[in-house]
C-alpha positions as CSV (number, residue, x, y, z in Angstrom):
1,X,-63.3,107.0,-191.9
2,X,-60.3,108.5,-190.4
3,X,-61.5,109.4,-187.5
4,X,-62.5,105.4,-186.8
5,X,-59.7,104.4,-188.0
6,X,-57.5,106.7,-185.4
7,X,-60.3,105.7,-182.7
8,X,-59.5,102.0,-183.1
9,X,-55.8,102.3,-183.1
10,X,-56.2,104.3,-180.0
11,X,-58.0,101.5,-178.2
12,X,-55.7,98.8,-179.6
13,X,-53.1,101.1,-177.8
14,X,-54.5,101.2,-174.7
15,X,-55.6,97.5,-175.0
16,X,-52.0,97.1,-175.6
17,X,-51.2,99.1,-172.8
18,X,-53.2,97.9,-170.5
19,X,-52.2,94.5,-171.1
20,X,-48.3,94.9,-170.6
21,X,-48.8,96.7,-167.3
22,X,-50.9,94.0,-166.1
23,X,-48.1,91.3,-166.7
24,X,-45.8,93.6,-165.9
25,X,-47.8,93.7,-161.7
26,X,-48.3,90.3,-162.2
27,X,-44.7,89.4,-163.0
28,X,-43.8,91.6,-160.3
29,X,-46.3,90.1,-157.5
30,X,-45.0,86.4,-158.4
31,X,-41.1,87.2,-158.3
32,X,-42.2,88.9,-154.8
33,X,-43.9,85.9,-153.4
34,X,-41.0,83.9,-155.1
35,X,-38.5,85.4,-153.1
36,X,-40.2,85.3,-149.9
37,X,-40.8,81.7,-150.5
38,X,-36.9,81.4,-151.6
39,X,-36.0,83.3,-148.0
40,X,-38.7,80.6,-146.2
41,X,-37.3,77.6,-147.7
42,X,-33.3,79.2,-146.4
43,X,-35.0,79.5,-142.9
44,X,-36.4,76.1,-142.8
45,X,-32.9,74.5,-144.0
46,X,-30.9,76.5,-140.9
47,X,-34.0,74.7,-138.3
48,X,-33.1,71.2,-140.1
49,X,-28.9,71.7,-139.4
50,X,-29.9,72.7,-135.9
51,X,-31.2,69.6,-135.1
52,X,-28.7,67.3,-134.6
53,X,-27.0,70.5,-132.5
54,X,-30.6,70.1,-129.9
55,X,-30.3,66.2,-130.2
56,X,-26.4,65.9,-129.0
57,X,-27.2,68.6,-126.2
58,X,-30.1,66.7,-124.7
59,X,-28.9,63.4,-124.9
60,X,-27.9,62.9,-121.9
61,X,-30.9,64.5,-119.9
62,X,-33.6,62.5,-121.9
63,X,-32.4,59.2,-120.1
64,X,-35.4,56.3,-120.5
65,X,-37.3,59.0,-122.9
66,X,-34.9,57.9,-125.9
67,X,-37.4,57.3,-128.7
68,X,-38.1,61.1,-128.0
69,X,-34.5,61.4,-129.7
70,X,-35.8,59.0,-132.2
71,X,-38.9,61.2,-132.6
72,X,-37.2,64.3,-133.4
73,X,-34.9,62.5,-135.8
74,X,-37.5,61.1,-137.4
75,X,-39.1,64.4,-137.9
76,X,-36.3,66.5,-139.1
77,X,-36.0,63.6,-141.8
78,X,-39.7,64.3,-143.1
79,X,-39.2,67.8,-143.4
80,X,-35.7,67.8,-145.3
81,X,-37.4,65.5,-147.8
82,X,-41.1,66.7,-147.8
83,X,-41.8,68.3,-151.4
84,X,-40.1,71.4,-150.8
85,X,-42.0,73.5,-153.7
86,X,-45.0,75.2,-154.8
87,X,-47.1,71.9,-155.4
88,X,-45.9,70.6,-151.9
89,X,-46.7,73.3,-149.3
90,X,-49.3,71.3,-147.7
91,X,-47.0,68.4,-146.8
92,X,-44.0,70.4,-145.9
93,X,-46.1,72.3,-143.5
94,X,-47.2,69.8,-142.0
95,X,-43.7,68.1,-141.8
96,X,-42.4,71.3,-140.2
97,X,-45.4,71.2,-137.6
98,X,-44.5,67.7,-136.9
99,X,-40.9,69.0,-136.3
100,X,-41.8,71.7,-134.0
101,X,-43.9,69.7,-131.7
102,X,-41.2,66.7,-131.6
103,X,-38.4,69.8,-130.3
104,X,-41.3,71.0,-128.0
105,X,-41.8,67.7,-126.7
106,X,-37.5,67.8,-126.0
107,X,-37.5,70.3,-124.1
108,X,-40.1,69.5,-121.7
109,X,-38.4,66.6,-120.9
110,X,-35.0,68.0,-120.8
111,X,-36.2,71.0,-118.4
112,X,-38.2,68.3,-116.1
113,X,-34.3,67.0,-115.3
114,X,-33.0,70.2,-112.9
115,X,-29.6,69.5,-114.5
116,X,-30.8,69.4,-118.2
117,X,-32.6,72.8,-117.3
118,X,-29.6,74.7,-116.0
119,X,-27.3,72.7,-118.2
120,X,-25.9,76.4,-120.3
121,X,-25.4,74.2,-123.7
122,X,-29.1,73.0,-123.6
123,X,-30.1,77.0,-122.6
124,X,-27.9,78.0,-125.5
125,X,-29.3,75.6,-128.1
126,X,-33.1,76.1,-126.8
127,X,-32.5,80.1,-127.3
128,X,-31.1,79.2,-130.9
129,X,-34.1,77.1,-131.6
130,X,-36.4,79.8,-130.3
131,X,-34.8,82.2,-132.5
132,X,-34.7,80.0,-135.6
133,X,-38.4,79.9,-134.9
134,X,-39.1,84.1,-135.0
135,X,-37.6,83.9,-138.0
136,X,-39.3,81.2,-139.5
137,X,-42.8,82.8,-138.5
138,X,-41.2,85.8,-140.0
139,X,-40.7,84.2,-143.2
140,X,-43.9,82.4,-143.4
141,X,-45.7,85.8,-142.5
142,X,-43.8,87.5,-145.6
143,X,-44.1,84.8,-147.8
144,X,-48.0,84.5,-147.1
145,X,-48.6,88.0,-147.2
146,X,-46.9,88.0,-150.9
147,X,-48.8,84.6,-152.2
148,X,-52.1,86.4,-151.0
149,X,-51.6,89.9,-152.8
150,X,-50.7,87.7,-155.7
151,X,-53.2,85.9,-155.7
152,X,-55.9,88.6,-154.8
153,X,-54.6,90.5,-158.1
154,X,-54.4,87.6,-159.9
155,X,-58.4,87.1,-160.2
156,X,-59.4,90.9,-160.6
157,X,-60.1,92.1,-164.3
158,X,-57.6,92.7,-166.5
159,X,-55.2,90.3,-164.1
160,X,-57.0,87.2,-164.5
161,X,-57.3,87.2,-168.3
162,X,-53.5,88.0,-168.2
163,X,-53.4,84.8,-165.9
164,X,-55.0,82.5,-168.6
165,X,-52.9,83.6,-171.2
166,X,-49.4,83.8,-169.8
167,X,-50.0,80.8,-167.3
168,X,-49.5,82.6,-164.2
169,X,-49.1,79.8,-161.1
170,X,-51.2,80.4,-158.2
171,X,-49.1,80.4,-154.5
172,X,-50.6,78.5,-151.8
173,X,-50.2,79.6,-148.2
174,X,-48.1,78.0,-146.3
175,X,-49.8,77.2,-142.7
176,X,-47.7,76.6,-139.4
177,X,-49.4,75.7,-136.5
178,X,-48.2,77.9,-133.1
């Protein structure tokens, strides 16, 4: 009799156990791919007050290509007030994407003007844009590296059962194109 009775307290224990440390790496896991979304979101803000820096510095190189301008404005717009959030990835990528190819599309048309391509503002600004980019790839490869170890963990045994009971989120990837 005693010795059941210690046998079942000892697997309640490690039931017990077993169940706090797999919150515990879950917990851990989110707040990780939290953050890296957190640092991805700061990244994407710094692109969208760039912007306006790019569109006063080409202006006067893009000459009849204008709605390019309006292009680029339009795009920056999408992505400031795409769903910026876990449920809204999807559409902020994409917004983003549209972003990047409306700057791309800028700066061809500014370097196909020999002035616009020499002009040391416009160099300046593209080198900023560039660099805002490394570090938004950056953030999207840390942030999608956390979301996938979370989400990897969260549908092994014990993790998913912790998942159903404690209501831990899933993290979508968040996809730019190159």
């Amino acid at each position: 009799m005693v010795i059941a009775l210690v046998s079942a307290l000892v697997c309640a224990a490690l039931a017990a156990a077993l169940a706090v440390q797999s919150h515990r790496t879950l917990s851990r896991l989110r707040s990780e791919a939290d953050a890296a979304f957190t640092d991805l979101a700061a990244e994407l803000r710094s692109r969208h007050e760039l912007v306006p820096h790019v569109l006063a510095s080409t202006q006067r190189y893009l000459g009849s290509a204008r709605y390019e301008a309006s292009n680029v404005a339009t795009a920056r717009h999408a992505a400031r007030t795409a769903t910026i959030g876990r449920r809204g990835l999807l559409r902020q990528a994409r917004a983003e994407n549209a972003l990047s190819q409306a700057l791309a599309d800028i700066f061809r048309l500014v370097s196909e003007d020999p002035a616009g391509a020499t002009d040391p503002t416009v160099t300046f600004v593209r080198a900023q844009v560039v660099d805002l980019a490394d570090r938004v790839d950056s953030s999207v490869l840390r942030y999608n590296t956390a979301a996938s170890r979370y989400m990897a963990k969260r549908g092994r045994p014990p993790f998913a059962l912790m998942t159903g009971i404690f209501g831990f989120a899933p993290r979508e990837e968040f996809v730019l194109e190159a």
